[in-house]
LUMFIKOL-431873 format. One record per residue: residue in three letters; chain; residue number from 1; x, y, z of N, C-alpha, C in turn. Coordinates in steps of 0.001 Angstrom, whole numbers. Example, Ala and Ser with C-alpha at 12.3 -4.5 7.8 and 13.67 -1.06 7.14 Angstrom:
<sites>
+-----+-------+-----+---------+---------+---------+---------+---------+---------+---------+---------+---------+
! res ! chain !   n !      nX !      nY !      nZ !     caX !     caY !     caZ !      cX !      cY !      cZ !
+-----+-------+-----+---------+---------+---------+---------+---------+---------+---------+---------+---------+
! ala !     A !   1 !   13190 !   -5690 !    7800 !   12300 !   -4500 !    7800 !   13200 !   -3300 !    7800 !
! ser !     A !   2 !   12850 !   -2250 !    7080 !   13670 !   -1060 !    7140 !   12900 !      30 !    7870 !
+-----+-------+-----+---------+---------+---------+---------+---------+---------+---------+---------+---------+
</sites>
This chain:
<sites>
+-----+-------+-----+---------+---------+---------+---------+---------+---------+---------+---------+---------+
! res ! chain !   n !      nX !      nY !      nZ !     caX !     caY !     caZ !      cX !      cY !      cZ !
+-----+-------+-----+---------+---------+---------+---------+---------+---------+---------+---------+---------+
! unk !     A !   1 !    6219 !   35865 !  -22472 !    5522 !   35527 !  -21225 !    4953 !   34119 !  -21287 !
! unk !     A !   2 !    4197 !   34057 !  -22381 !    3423 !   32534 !  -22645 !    4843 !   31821 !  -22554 !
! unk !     A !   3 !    6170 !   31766 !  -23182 !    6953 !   30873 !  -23274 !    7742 !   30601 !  -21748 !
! unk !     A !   4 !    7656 !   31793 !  -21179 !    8330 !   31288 !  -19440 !    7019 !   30840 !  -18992 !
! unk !     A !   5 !    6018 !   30923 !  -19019 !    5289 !   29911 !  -18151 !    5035 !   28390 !  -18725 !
! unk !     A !   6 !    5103 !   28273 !  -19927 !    5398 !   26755 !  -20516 !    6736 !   26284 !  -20019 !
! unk !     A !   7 !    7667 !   27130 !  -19637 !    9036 !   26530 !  -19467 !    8597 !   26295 !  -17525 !
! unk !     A !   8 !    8017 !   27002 !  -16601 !    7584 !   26932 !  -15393 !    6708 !   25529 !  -15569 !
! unk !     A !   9 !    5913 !   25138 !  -16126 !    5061 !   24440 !  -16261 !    6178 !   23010 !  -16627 !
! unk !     A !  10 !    6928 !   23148 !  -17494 !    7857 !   21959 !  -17735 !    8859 !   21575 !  -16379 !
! unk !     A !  11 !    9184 !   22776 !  -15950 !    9843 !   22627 !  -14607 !    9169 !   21583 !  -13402 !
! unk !     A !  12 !    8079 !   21880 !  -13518 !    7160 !   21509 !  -11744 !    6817 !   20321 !  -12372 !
! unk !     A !  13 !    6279 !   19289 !  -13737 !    6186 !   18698 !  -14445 !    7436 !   17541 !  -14093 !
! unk !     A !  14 !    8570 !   17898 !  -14403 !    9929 !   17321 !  -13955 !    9813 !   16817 !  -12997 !
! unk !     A !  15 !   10313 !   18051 !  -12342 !   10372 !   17652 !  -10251 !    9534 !   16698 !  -10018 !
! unk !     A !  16 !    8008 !   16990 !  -10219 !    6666 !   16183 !  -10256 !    7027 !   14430 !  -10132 !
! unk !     A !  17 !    7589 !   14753 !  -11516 !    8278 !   12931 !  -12147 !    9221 !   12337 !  -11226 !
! unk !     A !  18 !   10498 !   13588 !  -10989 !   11340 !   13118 !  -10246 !   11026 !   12300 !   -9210 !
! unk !     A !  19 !    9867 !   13468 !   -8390 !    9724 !   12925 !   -7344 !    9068 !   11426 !   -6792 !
! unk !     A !  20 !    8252 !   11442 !   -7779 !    7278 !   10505 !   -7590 !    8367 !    8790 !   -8024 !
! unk !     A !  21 !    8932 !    9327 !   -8917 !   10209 !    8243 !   -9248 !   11196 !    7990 !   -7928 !
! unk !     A !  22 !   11555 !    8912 !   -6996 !   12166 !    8415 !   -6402 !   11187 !    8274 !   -4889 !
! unk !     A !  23 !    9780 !    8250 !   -5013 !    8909 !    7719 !   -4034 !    9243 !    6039 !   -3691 !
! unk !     A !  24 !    8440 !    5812 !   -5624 !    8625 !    4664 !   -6189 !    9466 !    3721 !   -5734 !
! unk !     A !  25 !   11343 !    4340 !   -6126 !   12615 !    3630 !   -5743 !   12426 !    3559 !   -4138 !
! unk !     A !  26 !   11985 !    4115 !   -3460 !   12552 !    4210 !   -1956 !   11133 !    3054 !   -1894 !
! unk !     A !  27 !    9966 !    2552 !   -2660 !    9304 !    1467 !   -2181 !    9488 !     292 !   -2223 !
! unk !     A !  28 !   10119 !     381 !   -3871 !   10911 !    -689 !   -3821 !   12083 !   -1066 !   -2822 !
! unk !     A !  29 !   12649 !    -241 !   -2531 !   13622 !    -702 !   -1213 !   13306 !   -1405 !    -256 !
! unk !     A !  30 !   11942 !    -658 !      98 !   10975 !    -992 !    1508 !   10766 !   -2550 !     973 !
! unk !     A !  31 !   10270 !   -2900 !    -281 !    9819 !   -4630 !    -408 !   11351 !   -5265 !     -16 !
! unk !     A !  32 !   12233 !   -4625 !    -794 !   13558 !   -5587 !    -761 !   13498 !   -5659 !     964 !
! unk !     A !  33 !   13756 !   -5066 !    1176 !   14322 !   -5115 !    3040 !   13099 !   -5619 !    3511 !
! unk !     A !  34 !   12103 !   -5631 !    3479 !   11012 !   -6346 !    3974 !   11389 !   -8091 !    3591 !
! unk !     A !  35 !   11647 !   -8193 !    2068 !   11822 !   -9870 !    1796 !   13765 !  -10257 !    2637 !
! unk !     A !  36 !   14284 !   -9284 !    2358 !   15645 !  -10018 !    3255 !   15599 !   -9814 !    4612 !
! unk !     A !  37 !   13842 !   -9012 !    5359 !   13920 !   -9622 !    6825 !   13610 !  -10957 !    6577 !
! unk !     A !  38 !   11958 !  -10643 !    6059 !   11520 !  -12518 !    6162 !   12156 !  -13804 !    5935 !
! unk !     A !  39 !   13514 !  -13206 !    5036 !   13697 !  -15002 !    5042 !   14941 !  -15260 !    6060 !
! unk !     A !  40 !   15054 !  -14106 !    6459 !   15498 !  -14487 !    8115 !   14715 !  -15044 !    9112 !
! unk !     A !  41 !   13345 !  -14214 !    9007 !   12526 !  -15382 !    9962 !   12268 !  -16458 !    9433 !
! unk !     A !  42 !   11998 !  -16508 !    8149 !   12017 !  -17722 !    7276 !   12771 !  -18700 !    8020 !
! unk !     A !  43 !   14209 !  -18385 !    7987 !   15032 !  -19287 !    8390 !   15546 !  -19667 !    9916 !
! unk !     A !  44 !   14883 !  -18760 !   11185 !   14663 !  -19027 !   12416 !   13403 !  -19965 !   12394 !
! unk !     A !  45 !   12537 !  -19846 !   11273 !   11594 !  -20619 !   11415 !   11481 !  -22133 !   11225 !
! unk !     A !  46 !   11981 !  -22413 !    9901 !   12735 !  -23610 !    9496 !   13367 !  -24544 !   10665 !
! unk !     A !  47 !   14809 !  -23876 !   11623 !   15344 !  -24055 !   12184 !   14210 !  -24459 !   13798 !
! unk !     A !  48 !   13213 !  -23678 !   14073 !   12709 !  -23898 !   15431 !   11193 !  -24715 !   15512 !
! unk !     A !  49 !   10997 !  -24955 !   13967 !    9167 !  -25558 !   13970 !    9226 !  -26666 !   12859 !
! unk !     A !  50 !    8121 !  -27699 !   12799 !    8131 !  -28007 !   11634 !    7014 !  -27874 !   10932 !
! unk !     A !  51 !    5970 !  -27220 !   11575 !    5011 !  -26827 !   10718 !    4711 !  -26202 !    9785 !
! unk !     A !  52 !    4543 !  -26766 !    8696 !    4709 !  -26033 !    7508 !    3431 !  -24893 !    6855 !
! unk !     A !  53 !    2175 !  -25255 !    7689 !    1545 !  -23685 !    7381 !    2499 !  -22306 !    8054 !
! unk !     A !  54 !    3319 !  -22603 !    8869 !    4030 !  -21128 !    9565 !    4938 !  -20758 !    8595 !
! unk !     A !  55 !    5492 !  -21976 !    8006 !    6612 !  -22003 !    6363 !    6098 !  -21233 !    5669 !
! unk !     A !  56 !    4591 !  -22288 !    4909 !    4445 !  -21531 !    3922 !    3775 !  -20233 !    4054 !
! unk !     A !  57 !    3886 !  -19764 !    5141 !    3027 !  -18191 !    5244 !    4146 !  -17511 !    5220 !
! unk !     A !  58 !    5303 !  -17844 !    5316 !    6730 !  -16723 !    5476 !    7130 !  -16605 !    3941 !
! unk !     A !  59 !    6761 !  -17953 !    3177 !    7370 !  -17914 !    1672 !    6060 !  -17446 !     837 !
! unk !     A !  60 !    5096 !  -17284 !    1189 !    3979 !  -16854 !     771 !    3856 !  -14834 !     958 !
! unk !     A !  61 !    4454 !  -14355 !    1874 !    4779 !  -13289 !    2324 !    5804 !  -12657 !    1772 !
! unk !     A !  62 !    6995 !  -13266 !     985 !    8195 !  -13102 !      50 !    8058 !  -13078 !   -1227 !
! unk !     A !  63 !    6790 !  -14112 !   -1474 !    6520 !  -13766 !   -2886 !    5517 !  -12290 !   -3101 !
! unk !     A !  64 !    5021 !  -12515 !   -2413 !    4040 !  -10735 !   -2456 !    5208 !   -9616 !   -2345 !
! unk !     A !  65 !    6224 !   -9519 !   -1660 !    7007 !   -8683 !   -1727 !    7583 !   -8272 !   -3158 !
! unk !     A !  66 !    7956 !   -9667 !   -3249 !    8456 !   -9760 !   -5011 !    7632 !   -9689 !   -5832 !
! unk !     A !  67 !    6400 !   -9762 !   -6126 !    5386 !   -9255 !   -7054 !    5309 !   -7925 !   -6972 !
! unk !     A !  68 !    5546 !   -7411 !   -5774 !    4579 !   -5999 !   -5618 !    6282 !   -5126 !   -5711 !
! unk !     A !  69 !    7368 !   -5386 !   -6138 !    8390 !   -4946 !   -6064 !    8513 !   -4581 !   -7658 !
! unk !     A !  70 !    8635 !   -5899 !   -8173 !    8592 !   -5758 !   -9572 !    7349 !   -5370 !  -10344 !
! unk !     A !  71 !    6272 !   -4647 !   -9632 !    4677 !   -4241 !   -9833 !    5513 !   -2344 !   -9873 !
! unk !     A !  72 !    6165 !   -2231 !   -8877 !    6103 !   -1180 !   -8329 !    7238 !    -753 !   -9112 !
! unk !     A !  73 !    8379 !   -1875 !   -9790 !    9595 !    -819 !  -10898 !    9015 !    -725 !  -12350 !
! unk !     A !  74 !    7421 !   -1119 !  -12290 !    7206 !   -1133 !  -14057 !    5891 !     298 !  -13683 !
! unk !     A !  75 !    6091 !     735 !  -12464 !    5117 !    1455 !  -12926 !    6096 !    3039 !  -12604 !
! unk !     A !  76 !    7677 !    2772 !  -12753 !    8572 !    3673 !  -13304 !    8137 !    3860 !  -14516 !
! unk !     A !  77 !    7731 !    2784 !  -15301 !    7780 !    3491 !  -16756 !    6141 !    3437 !  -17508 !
! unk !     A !  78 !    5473 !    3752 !  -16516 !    4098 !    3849 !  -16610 !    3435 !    4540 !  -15509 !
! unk !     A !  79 !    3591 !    5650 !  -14780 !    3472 !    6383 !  -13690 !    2185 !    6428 !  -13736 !
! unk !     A !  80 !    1023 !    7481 !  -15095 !     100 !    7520 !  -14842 !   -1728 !    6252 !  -15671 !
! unk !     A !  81 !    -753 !    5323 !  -16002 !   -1094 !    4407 !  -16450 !   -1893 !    3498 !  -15727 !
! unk !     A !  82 !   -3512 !    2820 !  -16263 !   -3437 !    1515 !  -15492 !   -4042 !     702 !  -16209 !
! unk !     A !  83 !   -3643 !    -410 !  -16569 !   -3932 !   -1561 !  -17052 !   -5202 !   -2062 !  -17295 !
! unk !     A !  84 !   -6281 !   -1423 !  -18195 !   -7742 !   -1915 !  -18222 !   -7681 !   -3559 !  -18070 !
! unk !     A !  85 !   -6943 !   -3953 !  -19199 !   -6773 !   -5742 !  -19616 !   -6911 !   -6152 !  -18276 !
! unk !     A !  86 !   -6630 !   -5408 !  -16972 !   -6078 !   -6539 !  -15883 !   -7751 !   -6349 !  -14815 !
! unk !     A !  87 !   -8477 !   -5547 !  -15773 !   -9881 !   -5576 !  -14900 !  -10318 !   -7060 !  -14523 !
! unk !     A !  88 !  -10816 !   -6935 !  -13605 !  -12282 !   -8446 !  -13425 !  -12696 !   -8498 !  -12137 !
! unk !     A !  89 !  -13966 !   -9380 !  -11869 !  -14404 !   -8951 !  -10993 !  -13942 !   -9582 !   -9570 !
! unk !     A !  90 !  -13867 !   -9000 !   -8524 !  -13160 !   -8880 !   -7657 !  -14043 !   -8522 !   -6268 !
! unk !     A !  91 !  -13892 !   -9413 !   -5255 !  -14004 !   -9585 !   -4164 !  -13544 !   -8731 !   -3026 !
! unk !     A !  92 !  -13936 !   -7579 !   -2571 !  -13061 !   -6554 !   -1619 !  -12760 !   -7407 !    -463 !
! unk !     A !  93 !  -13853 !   -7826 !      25 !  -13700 !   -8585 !    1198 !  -12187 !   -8977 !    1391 !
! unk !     A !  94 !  -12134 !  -10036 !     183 !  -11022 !  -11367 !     231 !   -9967 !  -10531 !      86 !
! unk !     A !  95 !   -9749 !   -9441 !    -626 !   -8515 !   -8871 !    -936 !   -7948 !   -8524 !     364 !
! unk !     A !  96 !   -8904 !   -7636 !    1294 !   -8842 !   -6826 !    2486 !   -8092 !   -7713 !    3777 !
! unk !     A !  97 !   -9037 !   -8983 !    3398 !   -8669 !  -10082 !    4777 !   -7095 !  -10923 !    3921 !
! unk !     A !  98 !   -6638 !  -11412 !    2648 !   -5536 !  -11361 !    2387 !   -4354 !  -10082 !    3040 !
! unk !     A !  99 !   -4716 !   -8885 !    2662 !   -3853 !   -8134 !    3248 !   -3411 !   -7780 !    4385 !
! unk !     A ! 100 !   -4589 !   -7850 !    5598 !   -4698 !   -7872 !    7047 !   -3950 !   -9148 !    6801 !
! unk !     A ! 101 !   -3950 !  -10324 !    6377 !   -3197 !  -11758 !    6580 !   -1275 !  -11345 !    6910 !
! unk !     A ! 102 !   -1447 !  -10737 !    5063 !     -34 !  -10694 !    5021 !    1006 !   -9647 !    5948 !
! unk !     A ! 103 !     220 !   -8406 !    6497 !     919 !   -7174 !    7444 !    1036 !   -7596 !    8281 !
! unk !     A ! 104 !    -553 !   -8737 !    8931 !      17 !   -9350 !   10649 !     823 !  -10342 !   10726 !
! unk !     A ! 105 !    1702 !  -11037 !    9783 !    2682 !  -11326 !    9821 !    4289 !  -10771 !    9771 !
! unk !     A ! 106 !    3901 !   -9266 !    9951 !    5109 !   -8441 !   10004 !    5023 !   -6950 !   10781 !
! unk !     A ! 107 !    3979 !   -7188 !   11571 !    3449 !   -6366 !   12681 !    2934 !   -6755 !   13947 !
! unk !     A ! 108 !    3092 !   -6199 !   14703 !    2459 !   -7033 !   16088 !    1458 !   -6024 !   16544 !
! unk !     A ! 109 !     560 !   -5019 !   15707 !      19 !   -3639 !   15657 !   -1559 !   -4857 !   15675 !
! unk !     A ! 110 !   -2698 !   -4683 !   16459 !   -3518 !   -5049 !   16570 !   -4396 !   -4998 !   15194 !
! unk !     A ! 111 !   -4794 !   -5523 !   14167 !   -5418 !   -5542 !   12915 !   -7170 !   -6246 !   13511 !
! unk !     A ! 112 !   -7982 !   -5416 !   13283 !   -9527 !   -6364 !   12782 !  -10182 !   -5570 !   11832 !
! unk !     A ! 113 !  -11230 !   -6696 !   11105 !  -12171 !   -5934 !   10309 !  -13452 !   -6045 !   10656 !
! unk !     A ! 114 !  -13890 !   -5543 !    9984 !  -15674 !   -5631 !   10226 !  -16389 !   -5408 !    8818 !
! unk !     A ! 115 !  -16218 !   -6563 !    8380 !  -16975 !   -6611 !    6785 !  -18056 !   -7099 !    6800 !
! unk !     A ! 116 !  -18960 !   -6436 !    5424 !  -20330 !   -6957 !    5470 !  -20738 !   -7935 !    4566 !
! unk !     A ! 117 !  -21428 !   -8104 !    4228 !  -21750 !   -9581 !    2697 !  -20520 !   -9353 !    1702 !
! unk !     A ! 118 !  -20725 !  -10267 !    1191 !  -19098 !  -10041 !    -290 !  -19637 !   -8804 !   -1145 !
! unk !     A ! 119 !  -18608 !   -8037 !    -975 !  -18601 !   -6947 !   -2010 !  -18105 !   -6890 !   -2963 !
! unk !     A ! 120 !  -18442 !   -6967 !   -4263 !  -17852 !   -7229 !   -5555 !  -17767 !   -5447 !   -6834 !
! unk !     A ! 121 !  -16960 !   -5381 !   -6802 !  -16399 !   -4903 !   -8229 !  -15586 !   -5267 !   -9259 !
! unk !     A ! 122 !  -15050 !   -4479 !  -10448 !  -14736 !   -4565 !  -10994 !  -13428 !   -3863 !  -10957 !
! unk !     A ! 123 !  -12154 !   -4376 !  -11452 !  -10929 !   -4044 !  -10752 !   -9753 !   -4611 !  -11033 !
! unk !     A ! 124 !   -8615 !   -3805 !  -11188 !   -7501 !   -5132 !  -11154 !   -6903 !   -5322 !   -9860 !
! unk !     A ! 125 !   -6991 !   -6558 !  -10294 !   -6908 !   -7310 !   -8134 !   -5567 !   -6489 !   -7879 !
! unk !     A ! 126 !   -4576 !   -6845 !   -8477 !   -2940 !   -6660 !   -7634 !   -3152 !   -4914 !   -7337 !
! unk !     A ! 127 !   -3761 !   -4439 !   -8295 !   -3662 !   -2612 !   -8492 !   -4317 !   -2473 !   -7183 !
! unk !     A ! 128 !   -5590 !   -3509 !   -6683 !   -6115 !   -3187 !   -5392 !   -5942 !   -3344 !   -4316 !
! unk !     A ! 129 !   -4993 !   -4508 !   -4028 !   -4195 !   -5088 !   -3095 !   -3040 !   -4319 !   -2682 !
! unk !     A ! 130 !   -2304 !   -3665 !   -4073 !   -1285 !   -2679 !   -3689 !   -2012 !   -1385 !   -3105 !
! unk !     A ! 131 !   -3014 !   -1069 !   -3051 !   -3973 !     309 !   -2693 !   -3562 !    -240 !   -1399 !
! unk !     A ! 132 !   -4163 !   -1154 !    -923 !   -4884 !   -1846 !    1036 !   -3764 !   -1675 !    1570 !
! unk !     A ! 133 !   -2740 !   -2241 !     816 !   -1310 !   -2809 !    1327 !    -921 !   -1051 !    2147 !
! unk !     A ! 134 !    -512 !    -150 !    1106 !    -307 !     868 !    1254 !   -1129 !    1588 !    1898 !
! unk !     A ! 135 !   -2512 !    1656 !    2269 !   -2881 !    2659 !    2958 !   -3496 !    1609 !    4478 !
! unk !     A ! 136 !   -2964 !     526 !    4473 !   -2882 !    -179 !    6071 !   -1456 !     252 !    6528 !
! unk !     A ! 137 !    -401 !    -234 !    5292 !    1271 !     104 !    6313 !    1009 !    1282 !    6937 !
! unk !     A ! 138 !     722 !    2298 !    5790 !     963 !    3825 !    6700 !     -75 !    4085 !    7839 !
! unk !     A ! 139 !   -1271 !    3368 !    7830 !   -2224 !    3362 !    9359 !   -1069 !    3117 !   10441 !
! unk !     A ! 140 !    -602 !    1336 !   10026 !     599 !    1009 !   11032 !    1542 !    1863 !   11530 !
! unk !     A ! 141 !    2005 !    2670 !   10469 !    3670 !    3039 !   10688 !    2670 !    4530 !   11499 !
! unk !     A ! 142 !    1666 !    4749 !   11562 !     890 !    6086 !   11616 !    1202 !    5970 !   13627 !
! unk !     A ! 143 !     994 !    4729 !   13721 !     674 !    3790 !   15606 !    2352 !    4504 !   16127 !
! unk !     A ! 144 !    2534 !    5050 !   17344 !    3867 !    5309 !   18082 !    4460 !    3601 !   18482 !
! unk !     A ! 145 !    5457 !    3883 !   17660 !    6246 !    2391 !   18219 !    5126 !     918 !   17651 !
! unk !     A ! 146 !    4162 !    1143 !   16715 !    3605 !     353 !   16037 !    2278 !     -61 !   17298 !
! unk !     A ! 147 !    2299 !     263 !   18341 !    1432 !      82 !   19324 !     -93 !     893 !   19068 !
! unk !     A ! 148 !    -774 !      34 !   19236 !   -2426 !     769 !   18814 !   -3012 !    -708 !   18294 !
! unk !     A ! 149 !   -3953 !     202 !   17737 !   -5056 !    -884 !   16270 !   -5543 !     -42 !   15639 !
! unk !     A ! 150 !   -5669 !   -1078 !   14425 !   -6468 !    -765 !   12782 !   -7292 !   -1188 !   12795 !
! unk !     A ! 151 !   -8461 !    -999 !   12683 !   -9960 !   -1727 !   11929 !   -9904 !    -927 !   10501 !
! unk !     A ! 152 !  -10543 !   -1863 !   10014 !  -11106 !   -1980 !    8138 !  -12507 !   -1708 !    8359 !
! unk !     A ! 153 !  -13435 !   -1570 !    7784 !  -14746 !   -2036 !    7352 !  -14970 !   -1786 !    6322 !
! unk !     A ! 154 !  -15945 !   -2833 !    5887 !  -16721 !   -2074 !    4274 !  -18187 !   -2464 !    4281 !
! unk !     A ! 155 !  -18146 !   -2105 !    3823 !  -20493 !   -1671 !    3288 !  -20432 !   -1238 !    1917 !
! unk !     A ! 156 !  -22062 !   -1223 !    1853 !  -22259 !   -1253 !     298 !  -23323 !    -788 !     444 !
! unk !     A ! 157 !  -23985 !     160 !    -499 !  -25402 !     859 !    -739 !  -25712 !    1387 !   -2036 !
! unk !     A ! 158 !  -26551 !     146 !   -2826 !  -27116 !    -234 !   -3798 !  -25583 !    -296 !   -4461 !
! unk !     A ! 159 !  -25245 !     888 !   -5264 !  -24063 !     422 !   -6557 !  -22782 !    1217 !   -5864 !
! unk !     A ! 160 !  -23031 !    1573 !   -4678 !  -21591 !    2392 !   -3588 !  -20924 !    1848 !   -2968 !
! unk !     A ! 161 !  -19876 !    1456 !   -2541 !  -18960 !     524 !   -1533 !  -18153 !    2019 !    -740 !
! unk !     A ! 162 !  -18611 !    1705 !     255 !  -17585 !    2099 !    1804 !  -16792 !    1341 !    2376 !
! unk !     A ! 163 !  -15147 !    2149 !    2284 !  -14387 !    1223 !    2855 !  -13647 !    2075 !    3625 !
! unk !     A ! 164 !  -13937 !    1921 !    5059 !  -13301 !    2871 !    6314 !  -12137 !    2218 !    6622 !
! unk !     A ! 165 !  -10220 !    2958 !    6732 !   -9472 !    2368 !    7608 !   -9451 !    3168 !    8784 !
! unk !     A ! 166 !   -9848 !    3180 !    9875 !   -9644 !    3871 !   11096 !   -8315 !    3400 !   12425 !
! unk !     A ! 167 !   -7217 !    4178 !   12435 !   -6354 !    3816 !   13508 !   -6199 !    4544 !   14642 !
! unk !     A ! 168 !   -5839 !    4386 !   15559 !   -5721 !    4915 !   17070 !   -3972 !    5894 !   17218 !
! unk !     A ! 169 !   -4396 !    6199 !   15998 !   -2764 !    7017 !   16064 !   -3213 !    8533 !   16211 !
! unk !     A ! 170 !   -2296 !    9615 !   16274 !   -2899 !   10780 !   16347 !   -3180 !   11816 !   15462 !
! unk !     A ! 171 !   -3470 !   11239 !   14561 !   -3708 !   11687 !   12972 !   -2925 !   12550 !   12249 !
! unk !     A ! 172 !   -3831 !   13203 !   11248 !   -3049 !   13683 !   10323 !   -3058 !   15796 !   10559 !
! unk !     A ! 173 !   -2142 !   16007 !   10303 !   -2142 !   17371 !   10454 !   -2633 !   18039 !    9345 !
! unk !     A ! 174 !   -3318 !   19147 !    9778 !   -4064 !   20782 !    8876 !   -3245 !   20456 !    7425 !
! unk !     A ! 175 !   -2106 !   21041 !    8356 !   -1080 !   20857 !    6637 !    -752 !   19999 !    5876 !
! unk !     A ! 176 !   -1025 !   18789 !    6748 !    -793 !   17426 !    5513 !   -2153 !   16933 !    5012 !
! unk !     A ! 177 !   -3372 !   17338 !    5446 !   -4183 !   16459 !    5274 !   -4781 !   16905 !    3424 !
! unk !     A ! 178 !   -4393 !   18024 !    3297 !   -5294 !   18636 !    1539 !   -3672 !   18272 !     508 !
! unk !     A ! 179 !   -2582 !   17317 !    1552 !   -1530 !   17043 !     154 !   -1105 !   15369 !     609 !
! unk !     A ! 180 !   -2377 !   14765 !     947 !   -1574 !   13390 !    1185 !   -1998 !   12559 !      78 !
! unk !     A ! 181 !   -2818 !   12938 !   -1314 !   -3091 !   12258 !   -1769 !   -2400 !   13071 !   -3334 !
! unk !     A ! 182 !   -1336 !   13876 !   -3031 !    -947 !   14458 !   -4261 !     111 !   13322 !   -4470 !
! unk !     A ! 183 !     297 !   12887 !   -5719 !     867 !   11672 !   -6152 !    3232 !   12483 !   -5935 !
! unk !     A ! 184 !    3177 !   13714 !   -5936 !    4155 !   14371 !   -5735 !    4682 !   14666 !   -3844 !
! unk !     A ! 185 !    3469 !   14084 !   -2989 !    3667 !   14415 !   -1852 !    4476 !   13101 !   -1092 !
! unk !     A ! 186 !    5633 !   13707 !     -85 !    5884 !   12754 !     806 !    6253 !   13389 !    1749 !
! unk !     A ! 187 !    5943 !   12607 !    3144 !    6328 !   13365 !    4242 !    7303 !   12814 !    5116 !
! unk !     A ! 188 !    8819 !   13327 !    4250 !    9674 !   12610 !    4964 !   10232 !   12580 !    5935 !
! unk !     A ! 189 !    9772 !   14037 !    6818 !   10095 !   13715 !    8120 !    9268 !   12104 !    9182 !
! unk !     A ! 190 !    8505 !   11962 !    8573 !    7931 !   11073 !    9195 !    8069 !    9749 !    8703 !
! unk !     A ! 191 !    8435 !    9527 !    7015 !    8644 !    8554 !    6397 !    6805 !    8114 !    6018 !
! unk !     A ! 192 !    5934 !    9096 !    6109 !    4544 !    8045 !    6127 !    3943 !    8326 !    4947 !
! unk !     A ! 193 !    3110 !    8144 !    4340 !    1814 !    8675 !    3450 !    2665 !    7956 !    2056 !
! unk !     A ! 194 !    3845 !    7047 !    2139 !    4497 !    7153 !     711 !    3362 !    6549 !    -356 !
! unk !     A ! 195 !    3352 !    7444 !   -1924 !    2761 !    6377 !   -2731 !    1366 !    5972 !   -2024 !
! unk !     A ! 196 !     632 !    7337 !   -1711 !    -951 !    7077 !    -960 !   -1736 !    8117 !   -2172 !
! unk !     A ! 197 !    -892 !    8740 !   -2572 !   -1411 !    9061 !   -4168 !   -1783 !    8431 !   -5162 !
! unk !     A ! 198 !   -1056 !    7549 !   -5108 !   -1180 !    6386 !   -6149 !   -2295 !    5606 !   -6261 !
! unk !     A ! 199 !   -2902 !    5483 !   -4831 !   -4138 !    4889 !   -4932 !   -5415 !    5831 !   -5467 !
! unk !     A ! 200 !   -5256 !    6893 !   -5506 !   -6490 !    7487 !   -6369 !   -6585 !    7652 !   -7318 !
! unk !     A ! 201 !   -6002 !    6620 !   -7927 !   -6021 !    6027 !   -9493 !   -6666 !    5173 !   -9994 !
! unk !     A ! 202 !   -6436 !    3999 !   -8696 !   -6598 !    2722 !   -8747 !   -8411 !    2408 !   -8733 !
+-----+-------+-----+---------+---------+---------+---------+---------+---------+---------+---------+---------+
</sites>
């Protein structure tokens, strides 16, 4: 008996991995096809402006793809891992308004925040940036036809930080809402919540 439930236990363990591995692969996809849109606009852009802050925000937007691509195939071989070495202290604010930067350049979904004095922890920046990144897309992709808005906010009380994303979409259902943060959950009829597990690590 003890040995079929160690062998049950190795089973769901697997799948577990599987799954979360091929979360992973299907995010990495999402960066690739995200960087071979942009340097299509990249290159309508080139072609129709010469201003080069609109440049460098399209090649600035390609390299985050590619960081957070090759962020996202090493943590194939480090699933429940995170990098103490890469702690320091860290600015929510700046991260938050970087990320609102980089999505409203690939959304036309209304983005504001409402932040309060600089909020500082301790943190590894990219591990936190990939958190925002991921739980703003899926606010976005959350909007019908990307139409709506996101607000951010954050606050702080004494050694606590609050950080609200609130969107105008029609939320989350009974049944998804007690498995959107299981690192094994995806809801692929909808394509949304991918890798929103991941952030309750971070």
């Amino acid at each position: 008996m003890a040995q079929g439930c160690e062998g049950k236990k190795d089973e769901n363990d697997f799948n577990c991995t599987t799954s979360v591995s091929c979360n992973i692969a299907h995010e990495i996809n999402n960066y690739l096809t995200s960087m071979s849109l942009s340097l299509q606009v990249l290159r309508l852009k080139i072609e129709q402006t010469s201003n080069e802050s609109i440049i460098m925000h399209s090649i600035d937007l390609i390299e985050w793809y590619l960081y957070s691509a090759s962020r996202a195939s090493r943590n194939l071989m480090a699933v429940n891992k995170l990098d103490k070495a890469a702690f320091q202290r860290v600015n929510i604010n700046t991260i938050i308004m970087e990320v609102v930067a980089l999505m409203a350049g690939v959304s036309d979904t209304q983005i504001h925040y409402e932040l309060s004095v600089a909020v500082h922890v301790r943190g590894d920046y990219m591990a936190l940036k990939g958190c925002f990144t991921h739980i703003l897309r899926n606010a976005i992709e959350s909007l019908p036809e990307g139409r709506g808005s996101v607000t951010i906010s954050t606050s702080s009380c004494g050694d606590k930080i609050q950080i609200d994303v609130v969107d105008t979409g029609c939320g989350v259902s009974r049944d998804c809402i007690s498995k959107v943060l299981d690192p094994c959950f995806y809801d692929k009829g909808q394509g949304r919540w991918l890798r929103i597990g991941a952030c309750r690590r971070v």
